[in-house]
C-alpha positions as CSV (number, residue, x, y, z in Angstrom):
1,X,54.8,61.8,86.1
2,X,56.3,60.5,89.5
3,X,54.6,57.7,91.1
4,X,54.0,58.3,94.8
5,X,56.1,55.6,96.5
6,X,53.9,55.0,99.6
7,X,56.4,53.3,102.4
8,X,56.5,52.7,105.8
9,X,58.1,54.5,108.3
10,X,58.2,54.3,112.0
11,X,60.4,56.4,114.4
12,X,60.2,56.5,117.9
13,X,59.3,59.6,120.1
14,X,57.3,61.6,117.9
15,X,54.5,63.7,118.7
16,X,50.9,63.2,117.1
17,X,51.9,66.2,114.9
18,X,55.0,64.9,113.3
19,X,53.3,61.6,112.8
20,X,51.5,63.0,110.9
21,X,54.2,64.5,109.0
22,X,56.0,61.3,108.5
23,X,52.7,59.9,106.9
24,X,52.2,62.4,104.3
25,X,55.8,62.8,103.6
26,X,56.5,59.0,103.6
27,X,54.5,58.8,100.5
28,X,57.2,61.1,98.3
29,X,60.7,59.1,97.1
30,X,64.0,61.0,99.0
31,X,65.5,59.1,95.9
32,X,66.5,60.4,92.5
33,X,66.0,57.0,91.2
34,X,62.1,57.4,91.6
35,X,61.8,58.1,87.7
36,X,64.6,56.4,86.4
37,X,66.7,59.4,86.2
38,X,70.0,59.0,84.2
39,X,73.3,60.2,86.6
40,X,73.4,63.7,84.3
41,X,75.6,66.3,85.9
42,X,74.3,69.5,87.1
43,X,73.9,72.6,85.0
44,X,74.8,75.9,85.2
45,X,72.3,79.2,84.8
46,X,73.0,82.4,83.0
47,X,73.1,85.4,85.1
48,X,71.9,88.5,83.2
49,X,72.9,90.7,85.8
50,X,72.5,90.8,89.9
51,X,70.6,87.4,89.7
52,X,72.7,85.2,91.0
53,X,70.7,85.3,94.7
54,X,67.7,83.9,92.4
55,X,70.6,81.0,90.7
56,X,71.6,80.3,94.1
57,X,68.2,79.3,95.5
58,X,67.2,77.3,92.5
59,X,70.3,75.1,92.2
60,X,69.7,74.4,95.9
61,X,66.6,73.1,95.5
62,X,66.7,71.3,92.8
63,X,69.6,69.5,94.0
64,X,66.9,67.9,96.8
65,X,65.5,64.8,95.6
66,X,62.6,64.9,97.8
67,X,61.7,68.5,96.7
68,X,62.4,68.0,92.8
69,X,59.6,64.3,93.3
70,X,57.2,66.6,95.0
71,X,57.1,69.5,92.3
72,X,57.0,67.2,89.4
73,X,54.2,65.1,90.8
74,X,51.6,67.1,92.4
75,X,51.7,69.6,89.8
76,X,52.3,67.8,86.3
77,X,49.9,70.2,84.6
78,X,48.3,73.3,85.8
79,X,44.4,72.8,87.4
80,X,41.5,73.8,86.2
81,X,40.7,76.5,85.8
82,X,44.8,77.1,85.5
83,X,46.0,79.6,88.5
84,X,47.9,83.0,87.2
85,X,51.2,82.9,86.5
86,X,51.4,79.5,88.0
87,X,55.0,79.3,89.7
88,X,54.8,75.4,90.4
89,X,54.0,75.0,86.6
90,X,57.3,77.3,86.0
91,X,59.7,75.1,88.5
92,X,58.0,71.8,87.3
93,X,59.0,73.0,84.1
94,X,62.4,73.9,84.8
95,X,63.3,71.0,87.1
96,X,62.2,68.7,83.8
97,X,64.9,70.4,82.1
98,X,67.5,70.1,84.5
99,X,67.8,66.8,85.1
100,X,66.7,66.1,81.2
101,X,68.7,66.6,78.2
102,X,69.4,70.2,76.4
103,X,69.8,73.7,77.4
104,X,67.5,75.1,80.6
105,X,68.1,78.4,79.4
106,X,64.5,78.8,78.3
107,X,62.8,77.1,80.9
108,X,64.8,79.8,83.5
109,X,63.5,82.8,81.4
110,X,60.3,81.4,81.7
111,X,60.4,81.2,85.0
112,X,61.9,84.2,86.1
113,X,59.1,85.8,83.9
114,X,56.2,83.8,85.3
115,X,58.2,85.0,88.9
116,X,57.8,88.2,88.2
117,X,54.4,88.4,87.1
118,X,53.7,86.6,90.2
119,X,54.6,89.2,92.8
120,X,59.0,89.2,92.9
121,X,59.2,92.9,92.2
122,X,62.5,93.1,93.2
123,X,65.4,94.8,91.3
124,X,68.8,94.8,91.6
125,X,70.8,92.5,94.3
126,X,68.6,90.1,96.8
127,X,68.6,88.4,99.6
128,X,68.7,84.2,99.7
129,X,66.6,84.0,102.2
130,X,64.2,86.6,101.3
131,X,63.4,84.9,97.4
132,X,63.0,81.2,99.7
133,X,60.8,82.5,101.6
134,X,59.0,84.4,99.1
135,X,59.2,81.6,96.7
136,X,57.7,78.8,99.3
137,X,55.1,81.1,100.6
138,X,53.8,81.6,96.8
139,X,53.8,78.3,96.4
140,X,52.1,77.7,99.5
141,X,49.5,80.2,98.3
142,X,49.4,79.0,94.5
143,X,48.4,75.5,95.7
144,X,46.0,75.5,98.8
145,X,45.3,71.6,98.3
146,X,49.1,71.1,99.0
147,X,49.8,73.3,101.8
148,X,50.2,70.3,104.3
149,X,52.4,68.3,102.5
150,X,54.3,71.3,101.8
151,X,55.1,72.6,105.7
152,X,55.3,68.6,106.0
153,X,58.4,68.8,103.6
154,X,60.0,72.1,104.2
155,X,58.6,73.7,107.6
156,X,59.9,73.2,110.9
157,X,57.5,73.9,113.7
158,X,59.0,75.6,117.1
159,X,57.3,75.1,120.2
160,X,57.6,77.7,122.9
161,X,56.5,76.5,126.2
162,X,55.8,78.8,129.2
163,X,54.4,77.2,133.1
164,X,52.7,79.9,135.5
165,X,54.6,79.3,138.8
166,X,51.5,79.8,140.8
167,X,48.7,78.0,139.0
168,X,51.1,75.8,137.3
169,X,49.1,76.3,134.1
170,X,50.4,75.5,130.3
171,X,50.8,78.5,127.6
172,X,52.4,76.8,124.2
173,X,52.6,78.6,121.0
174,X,54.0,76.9,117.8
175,X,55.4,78.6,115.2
176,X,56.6,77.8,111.5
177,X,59.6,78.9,110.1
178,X,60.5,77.8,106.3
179,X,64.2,79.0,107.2
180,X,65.2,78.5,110.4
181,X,67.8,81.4,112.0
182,X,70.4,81.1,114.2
183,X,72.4,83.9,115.8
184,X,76.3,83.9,115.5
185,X,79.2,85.5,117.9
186,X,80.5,88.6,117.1
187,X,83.8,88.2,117.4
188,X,84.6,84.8,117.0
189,X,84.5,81.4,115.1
190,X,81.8,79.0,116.4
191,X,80.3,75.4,115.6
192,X,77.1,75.3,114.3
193,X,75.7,72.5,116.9
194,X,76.8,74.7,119.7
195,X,75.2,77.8,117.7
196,X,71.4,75.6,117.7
197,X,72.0,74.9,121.0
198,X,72.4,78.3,122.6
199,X,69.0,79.0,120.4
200,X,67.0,76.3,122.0
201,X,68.0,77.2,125.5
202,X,65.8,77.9,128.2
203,X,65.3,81.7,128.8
204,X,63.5,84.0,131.6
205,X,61.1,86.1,130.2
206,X,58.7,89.1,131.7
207,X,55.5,90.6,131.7
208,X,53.7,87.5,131.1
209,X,50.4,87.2,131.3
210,X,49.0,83.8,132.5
211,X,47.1,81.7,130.0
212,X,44.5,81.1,132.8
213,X,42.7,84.4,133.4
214,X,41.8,83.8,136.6
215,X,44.9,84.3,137.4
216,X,46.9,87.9,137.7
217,X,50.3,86.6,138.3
218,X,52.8,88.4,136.2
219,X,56.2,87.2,137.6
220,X,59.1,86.0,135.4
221,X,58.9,82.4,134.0
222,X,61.0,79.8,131.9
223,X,60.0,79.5,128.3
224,X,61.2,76.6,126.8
225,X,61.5,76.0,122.8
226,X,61.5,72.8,121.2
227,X,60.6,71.0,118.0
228,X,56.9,70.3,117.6
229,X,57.5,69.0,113.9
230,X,60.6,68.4,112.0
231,X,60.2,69.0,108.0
232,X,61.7,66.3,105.3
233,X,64.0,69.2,104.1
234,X,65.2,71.9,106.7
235,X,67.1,74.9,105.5
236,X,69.2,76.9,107.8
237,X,70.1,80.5,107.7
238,X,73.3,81.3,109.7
239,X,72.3,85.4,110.2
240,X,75.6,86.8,108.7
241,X,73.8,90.6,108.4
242,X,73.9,92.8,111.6
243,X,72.0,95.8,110.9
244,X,72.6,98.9,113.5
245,X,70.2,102.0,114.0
246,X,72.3,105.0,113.2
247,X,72.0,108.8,115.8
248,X,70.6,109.7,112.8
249,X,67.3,107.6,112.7
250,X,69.3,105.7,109.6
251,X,70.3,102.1,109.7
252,X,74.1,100.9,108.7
253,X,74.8,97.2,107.9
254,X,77.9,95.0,108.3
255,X,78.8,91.1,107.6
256,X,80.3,89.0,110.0
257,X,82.3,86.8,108.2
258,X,83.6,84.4,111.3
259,X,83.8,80.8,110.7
260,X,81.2,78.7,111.3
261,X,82.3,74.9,111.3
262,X,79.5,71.8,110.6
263,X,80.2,68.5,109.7
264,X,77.9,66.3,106.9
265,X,75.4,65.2,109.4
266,X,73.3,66.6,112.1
267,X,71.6,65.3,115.2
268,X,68.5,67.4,116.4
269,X,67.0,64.6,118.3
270,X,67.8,66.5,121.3
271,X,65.5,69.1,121.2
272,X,62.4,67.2,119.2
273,X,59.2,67.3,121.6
274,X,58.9,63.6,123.3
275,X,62.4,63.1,122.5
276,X,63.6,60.2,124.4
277,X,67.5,60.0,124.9
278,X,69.3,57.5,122.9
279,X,66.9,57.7,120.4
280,X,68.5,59.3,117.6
281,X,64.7,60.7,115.7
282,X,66.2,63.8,114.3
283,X,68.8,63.3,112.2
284,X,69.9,65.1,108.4
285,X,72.5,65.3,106.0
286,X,73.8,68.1,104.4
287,X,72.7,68.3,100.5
288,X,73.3,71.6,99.4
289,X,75.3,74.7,100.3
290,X,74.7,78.7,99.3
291,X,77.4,80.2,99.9
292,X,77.7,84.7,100.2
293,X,80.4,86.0,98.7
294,X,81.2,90.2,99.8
295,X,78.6,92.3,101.7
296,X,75.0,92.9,101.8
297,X,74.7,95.3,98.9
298,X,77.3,94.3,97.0
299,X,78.2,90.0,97.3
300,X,77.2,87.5,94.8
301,X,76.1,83.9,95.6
302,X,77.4,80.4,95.0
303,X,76.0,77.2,95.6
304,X,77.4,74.0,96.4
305,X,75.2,70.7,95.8
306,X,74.9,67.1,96.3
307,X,73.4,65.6,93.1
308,X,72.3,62.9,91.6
309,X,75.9,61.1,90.4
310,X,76.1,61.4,94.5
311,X,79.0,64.0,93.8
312,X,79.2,67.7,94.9
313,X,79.8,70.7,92.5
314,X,79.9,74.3,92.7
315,X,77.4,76.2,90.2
316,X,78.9,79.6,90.1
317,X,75.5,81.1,87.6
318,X,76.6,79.8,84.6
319,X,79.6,77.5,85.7
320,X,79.7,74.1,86.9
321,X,82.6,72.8,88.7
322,X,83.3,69.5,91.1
323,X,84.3,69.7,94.3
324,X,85.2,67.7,97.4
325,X,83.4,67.7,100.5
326,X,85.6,69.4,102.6
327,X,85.9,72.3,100.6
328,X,82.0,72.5,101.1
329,X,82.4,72.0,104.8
330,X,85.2,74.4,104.9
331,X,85.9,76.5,102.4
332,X,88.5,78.5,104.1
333,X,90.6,76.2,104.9
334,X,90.4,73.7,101.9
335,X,91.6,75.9,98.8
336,X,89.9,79.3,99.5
337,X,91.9,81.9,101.3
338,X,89.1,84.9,100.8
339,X,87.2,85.2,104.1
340,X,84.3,86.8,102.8
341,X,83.1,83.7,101.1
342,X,81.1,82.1,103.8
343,X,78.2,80.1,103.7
344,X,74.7,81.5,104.0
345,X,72.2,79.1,103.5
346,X,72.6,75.4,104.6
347,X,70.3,72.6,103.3
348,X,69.8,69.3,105.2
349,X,67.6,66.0,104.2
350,X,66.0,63.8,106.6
351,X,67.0,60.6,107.0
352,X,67.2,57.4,109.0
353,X,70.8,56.1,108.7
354,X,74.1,57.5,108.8
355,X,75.8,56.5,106.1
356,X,78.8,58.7,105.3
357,X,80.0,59.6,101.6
358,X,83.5,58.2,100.1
């Protein structure tokens, strides 16, 4: 079993929410070292067929050290009584394996059966996004003790702020995301920084009714978004699917495939609630990759990961390959000519120094 490693941690500008993030969270190792874990490489997993969406999200999050310490300690055994088709016991199970010796092959049938039983109905080609989120949220409902720790580790909370101009008062609404969007151009390449920043900018809204109800003004206001509290592991979906309502009533689909370009760290201090400038609060580095190859109803999924020898490889289902960061940064211009390989789903751990990899 992991030991909590309880340690202290003290950043500046944080709201009273977020503090109490970064006590919760503190108490979890980001290190792989926290149980003496040998440098194995990572493995591959069997596809049986149109399960390499489900491959892609488990290689990415076992490759996070904070994630892998959290499922292996709060959930060592099942409770009692056990819960149903207990996925936690399932991924506890599996992440053993992984980073053990010998084949995970049965640990991933068992999981995908237990994953099943527990609600995943889905056949044929998936989403990314959509097994995350469902596989977070079932988690979320599996273990209602840990439900904190886990928006603590994986959520980030948006704040939307809006300031009747008449009787100047407050309406703020926070919402949760697990995986948070962001919208690309059309028709052209873009930078992922400049991307978050066009989704955190200040926009006029309508129709708004005042928080106060004494008051009937309705005339358009700024709403402001910014981050309430930042999780210990933030996932990112660049929104690569552009779904169009046909004459017809039907919908049509369509990929863009346009370049998006991001480096191995990121700054969101900018746009953290309280923020002061200078302060550099917000900051991640990349860990893991999944990567869309093709369309929507007919791509696969690749993922490429940070693990525990500190190097990267690509686990395409059942093969394992290294790589060199800048082939994760940018595959199309380091060694891969297709344009329809893009990445999908980024993965990013919190951290207080910048230290760059060799």
């Amino acid at each position: 079993m992991v030991q909590l490693r309880p340690r202290k941690v003290v950043r500046a500008s944080e709201t009273p929410a977020q503090r109490g993030r970064t006590m919760v969270t503190a108490q979890i190792s980001s290190s792989w070292g926290a149980k003496q874990r040998p440098p194995l490489p990572s493995k591959g997993m069997r596809n049986p067929g149109q399960l390499c969406y489900r491959n892609g999200v488990l290689q990415a999050v076992l490759h996070i050290p904070k994630f892998v310490n959290w499922i292996e300690n709060v959930h060592p055994v099942c409770s009692v009584p056990p819960v149903p088709n207990c996925v936690a016991c399932a991924l506890h199970r599996l992440s053993t394996v992984y980073w053990g010796v010998g084949s995970i092959q049965p640990a991933l049938t068992h999981f995908w059966t237990v994953a099943q039983q527990a609600g995943w109905q889905h056949t044929g080609q998936s989403d990314a996004d959509q097994f995350y989120l469902w596989l977070l949220g079932t988690l979320q409902t599996q273990l209602q003790a840990e439900q904190f720790r886990l928006d603590a580790l994986l959520s980030i909370d948006i704040k939307s702020s809006l300031l009747c101009p008449v009787c100047q008062q407050p309406s703020d609404r926070v919402t949760p995301e697990y995986s948070y969007g962001v919208t690309l151009p059309n028709d052209a390449d873009s930078q992922l920084a400049e991307r978050i920043r066009a989704s955190f900018a200040t926009e006029q809204v309508h129709n708004v009714h005042c928080a106060n109800q004494a008051c009937l003004d309705h005339s358009p206001r700024d709403r402001r978004l910014s981050i309430d509290a930042a999780p210990d592991v933030l996932c990112i979906q660049l929104r690569r699917f552009i779904f169009t309502q046909n004459a017809d009533g039907t919908f049509s689909s369509r990929k863009n495939n346009h370049r998006v370009a991001f480096g191995q760290f990121l700054d969101l201090s900018e746009y953290l609630e309280g923020h002061k400038q200078g302060s550099g609060a917000l900051r991640y580095r990349l860990v893991a990759v999944v990567q869309q190859i093709g369309g929507l109803n007919s791509g696969h999924y690749v993922t490429m990961a940070r693990g525990t020898q500190r190097k990267w490889r690509e686990m395409n289902d059942a093969v394992v390959t290294g790589v060199r960061q800048p082939a994760v940064l940018d595959p199309l211009k380091h060694g891969n000519s297709d344009n329809h390989i893009t990445p999908y789903l980024l993965f990013w751990e919190r951290i207080d120094k910048v230290v760059a990899d060799i």
